[in-house]
N, C-alpha and C positions, 0 to 999 in steps of 0.2 A: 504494500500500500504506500502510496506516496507521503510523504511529510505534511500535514493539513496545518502543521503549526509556520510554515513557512511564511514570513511576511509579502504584505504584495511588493513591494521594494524590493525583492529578492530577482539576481539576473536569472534570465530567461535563456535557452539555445534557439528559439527563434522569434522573431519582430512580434507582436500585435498588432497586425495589420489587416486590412480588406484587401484578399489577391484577386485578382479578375484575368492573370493571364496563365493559361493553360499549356501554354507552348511547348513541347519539349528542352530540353538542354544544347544550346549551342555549344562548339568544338573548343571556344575560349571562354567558356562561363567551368568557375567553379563550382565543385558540389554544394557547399553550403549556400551560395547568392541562388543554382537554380531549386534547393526543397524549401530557400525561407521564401523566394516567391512565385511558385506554380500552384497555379487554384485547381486541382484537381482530387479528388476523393482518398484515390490511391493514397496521395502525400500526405493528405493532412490528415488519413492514419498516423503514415511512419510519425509526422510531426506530432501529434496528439503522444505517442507512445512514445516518443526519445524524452518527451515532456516529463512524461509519469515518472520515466526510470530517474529524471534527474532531481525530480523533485524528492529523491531519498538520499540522493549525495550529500555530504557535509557540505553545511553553507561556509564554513571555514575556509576550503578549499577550491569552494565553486565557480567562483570570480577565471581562477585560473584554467580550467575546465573550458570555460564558455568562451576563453578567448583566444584559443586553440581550435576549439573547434568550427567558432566563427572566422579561421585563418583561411584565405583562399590557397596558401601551401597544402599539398596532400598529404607532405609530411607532418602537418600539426592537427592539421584537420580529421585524418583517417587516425588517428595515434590518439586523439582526444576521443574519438567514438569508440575505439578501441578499448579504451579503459573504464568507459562508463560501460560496455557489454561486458565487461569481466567484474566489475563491481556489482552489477545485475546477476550475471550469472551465480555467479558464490552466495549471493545472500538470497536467491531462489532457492539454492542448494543447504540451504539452512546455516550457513556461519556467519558470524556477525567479523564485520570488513572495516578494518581502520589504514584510513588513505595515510602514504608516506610514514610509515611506523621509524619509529629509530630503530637500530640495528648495534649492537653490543659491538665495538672496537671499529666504528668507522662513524665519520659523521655524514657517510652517503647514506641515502633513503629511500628503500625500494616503495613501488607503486602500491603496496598495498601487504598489513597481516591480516589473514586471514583465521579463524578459528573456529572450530565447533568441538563443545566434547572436551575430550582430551586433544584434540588434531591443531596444530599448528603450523603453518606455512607461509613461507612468504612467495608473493607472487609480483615479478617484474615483466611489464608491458613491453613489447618493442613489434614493430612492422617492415615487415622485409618489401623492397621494391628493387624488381629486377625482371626478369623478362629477357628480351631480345635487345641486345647493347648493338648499336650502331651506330656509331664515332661521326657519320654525315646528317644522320638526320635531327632536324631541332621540332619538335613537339608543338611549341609554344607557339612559334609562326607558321606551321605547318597547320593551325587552328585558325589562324586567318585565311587561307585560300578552302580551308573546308566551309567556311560560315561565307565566305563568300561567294561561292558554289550552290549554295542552300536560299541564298536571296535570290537568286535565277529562278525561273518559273517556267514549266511547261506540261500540260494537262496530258501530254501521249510519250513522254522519254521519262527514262531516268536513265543516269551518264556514269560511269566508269571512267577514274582520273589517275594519272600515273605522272611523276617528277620529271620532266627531263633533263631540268636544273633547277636546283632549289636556291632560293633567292634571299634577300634581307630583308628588299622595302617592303613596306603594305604599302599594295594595292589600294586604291580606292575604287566603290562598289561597283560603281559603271564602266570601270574599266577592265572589271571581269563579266560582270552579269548582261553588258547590252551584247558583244560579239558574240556571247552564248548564246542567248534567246535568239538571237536572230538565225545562228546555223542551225538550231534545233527546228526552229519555226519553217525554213526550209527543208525539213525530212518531211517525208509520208512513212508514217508507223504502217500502213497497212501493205508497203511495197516494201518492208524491208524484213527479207524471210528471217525465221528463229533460227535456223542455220547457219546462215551466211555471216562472214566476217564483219563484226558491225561498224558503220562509217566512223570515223573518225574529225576531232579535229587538232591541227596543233596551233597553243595558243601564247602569244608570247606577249607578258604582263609586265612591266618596269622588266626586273633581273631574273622572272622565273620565266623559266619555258615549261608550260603546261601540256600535257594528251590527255583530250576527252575522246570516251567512246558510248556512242548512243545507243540504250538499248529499249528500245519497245515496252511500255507497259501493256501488261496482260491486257487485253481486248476490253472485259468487263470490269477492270479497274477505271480503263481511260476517260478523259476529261473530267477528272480529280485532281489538281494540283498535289504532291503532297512534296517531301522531301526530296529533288532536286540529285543528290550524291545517291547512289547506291552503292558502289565498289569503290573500297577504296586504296590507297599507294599498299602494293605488296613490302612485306619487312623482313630484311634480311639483316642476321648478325649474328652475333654468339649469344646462346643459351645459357647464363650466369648463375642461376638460382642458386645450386648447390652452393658453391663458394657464396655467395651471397649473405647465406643461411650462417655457412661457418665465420663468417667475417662477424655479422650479428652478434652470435653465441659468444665470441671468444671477448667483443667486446660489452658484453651484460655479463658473461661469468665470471670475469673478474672484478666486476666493480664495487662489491660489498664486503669485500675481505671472508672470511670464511665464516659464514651462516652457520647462526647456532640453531635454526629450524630448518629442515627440508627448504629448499628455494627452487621455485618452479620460476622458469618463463616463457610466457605465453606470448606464443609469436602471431600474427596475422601475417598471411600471406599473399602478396597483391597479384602476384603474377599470376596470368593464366596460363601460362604452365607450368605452374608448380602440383604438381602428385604427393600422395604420400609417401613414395618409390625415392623422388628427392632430398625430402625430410630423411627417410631412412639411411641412405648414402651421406645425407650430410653430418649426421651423428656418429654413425657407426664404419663408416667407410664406403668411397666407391665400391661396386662391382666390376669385376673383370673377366674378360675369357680367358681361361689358359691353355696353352697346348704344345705340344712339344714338334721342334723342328729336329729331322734326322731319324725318330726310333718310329718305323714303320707299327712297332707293336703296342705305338701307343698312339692313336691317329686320332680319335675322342678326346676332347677336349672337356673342361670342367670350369663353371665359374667359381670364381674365387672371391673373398673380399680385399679388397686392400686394406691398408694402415695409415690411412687418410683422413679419418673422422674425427668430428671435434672432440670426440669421447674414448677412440683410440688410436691414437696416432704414435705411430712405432711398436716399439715390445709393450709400452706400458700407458696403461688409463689416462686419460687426461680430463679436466674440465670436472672433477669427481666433485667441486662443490654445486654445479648444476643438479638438483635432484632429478628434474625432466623439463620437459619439454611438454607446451600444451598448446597445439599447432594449429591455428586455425585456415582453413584453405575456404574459399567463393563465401564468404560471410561479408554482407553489410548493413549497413543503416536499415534499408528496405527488405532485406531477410535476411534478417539475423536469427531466423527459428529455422532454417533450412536444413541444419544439419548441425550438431556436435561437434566442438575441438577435437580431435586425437591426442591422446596422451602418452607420450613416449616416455619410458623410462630407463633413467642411468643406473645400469646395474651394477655398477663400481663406484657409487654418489656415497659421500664421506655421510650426508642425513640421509638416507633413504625414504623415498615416499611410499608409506605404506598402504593408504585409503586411497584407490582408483575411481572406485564409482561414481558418476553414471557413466565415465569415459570410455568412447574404446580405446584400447591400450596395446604398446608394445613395445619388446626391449629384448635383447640379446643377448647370446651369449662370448663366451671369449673366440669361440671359432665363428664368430660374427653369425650365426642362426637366428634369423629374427622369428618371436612368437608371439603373435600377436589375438587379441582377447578380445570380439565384438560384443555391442549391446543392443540392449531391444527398448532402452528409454529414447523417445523422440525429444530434437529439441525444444519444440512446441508446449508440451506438456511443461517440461521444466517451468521454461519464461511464462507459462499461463495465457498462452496466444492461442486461438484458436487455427487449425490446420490449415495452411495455403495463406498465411495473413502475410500480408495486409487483404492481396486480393492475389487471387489465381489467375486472374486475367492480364490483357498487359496492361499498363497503367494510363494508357490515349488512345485506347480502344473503347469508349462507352457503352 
């Protein structure tokens, strides 16, 4: 239940406002400016519900919360929602949660002690962001030619865009959106087969050279305006997660000197390819093929682990005051009941975490054998959300 004794002076994680626009999220708005103002059902669930959960936070603490989370940074902003779903989480789960506890021989201050019972623990927030690394591409302005693509209008295409040189300036509107409209406005959608190679154009903006390619909307879609972009620049680079993951770990496991309770850290993970296959590699070692060149009587090959992991790396344990790991993967703001953390555990941790439940769970042995424990609690239940919430639907689908 939320705090009723809160005063109305108390900050808020979103405006008190009349929203009247419904729009989806442009390519250069951040999360927080597009859920504090889209008037749609969908949101003002999630918002009604981030509401509730903060209304049990310590107002002590709160100020600091709301103004992370109101950061158009992802890194403050996803890291502040982050810790308000783990301070929700645990006190669903019945412990009573004191934000930034002191810690016996250091004056650092993890994100939260935890307690129920005899159980104690401490639990440190952090958000892994990684993905596909490509050293050419910039994000940032690469959301100006996508929003400016989306101001373009045409009732019978939607256009497929690829870089041919990525550029500095912004564009101004008209100087992407009238050459567009007008080559689109010259197709006929109905001469142009689902087959065939679709027409193209090349567009050259101040410093960028642009490729559009036009493709047909379906028959009984057409003369619907809707979103403009559908396919967007392919992405090529190196896959970093792992190392990612251990870069994190190595810099949360040491930073509280040596925990006199179990210390879990519970990671969030942004990338969409991150698996549990990577968490597990990133702890306990890559995997490898091995095989032998030269002895014909040994032709079968065997995986192996390596001595890579943040937990064993060489002959011997390392990171042993990390108790575990509680990993969250595709959780946010807007379903945060989707699915459970994973809880991996260090089985050479100086505190060992004893109490799993409701997590599924896993952790190895010294020949790197992962064994792993599922469950049959949904997260829904926990948090007290009813199933498919906010809504099953998509959220600008009415």
């Amino acid at each position: 239940m939320a705090n009723r004794c809160r005063p109305a002076s108390a900050p808020t994680l979103f405006d008190d406002l009349v929203r009247t626009d419904p729009a989806p999220a442009s390519h250069g708005e951040d999360s927080f400016t597009f859920m504090n103002r889209v008037d749609q059902l969908f949101w003002c669930r999630v918002r009604d519900q981030l509401e509730e959960w903060f209304g049990e936070y310590p107002m002590d603490v709160a100020a600091d919360l709301v103004g992370r989370f109101r950061d158009s940074d992802p890194r403050q902003h996803v890291a502040a929602w982050w810790e308000l779903y783990l301070f929700t989480l645990y006190r669903r789960l019945g412990y009573s949660v004191t934000v930034h506890p002191n810690v016996s021989g250091t004056t650092a201050q993890p994100d939260f002690l935890v307690v129920r019972d005899d159980e104690e623990l401490y639990v440190e927030a952090a958000v892994v962001f990684s993905g596909i690394v490509d050293e050419e591409r910039h994000n940032a302005r690469e959301a100006w030619i996508y929003d400016l693509v989306n101001k373009a209008s045409n009732p019978d295409f939607h256009v497929g865009l690829e870089f041919d040189r990525l550029g500095v300036q912004r564009p101004k509107t008209t100087e992407l959106t009238q050459p567009l409209e007008q080559w689109l406005t010259g197709l006929d959608s109905d001469e142009i087969d689902a087959g065939q190679e679709p027409p193209e154009l090349y567009l050259s903006v101040r410093d960028w050279r642009l490729i559009f390619a036009a493709f047909p909307v379906k028959r009984e879609h057409r003369g619907n305006p809707g979103r403009l972009l559908g396919i967007y620049p392919a992405t090529a680079g190196v896959v970093n997660d792992k190392e990612m993951v251990r870069k994190t770990m190595k810099r949360k496991g040491s930073h509280y000197g040596i925990p006199d309770k179990p210390f879990v850290v519970a990671l969030l993970c942004m990338s969409s390819f991150m698996e549990d296959g990577d968490i597990e590699q990133a702890l306990f070692g890559s995997l490898a093929y091995q095989y032998y060149v030269g002895e014909p009587r040994r032709r079968e090959g065997q995986w192996v682990r390596q001595r890579d992991g943040f937990w064993m790396r060489g002959t011997q344990p390392r990171g042993t005051r990390v108790s575990a790991v509680l990993a969250g993967t595709d959780l946010m703001p807007w379903c945060p009941a989707r699915q459970l953390p994973h809880l991996w555990l260090n089985p050479w941790a100086t505190q060992p975490l004893i109490v799993t439940d409701p997590f599924p769970t896993a952790t190895a042995n010294n020949h790197g054998r992962v064994v792993s424990t599922d469950t049959n609690v949904e997260a829904h239940v926990i948090l007290g959300l009813p199933k498919g919430w906010p809504d099953p639907r998509s959220p600008f689908n009415d």
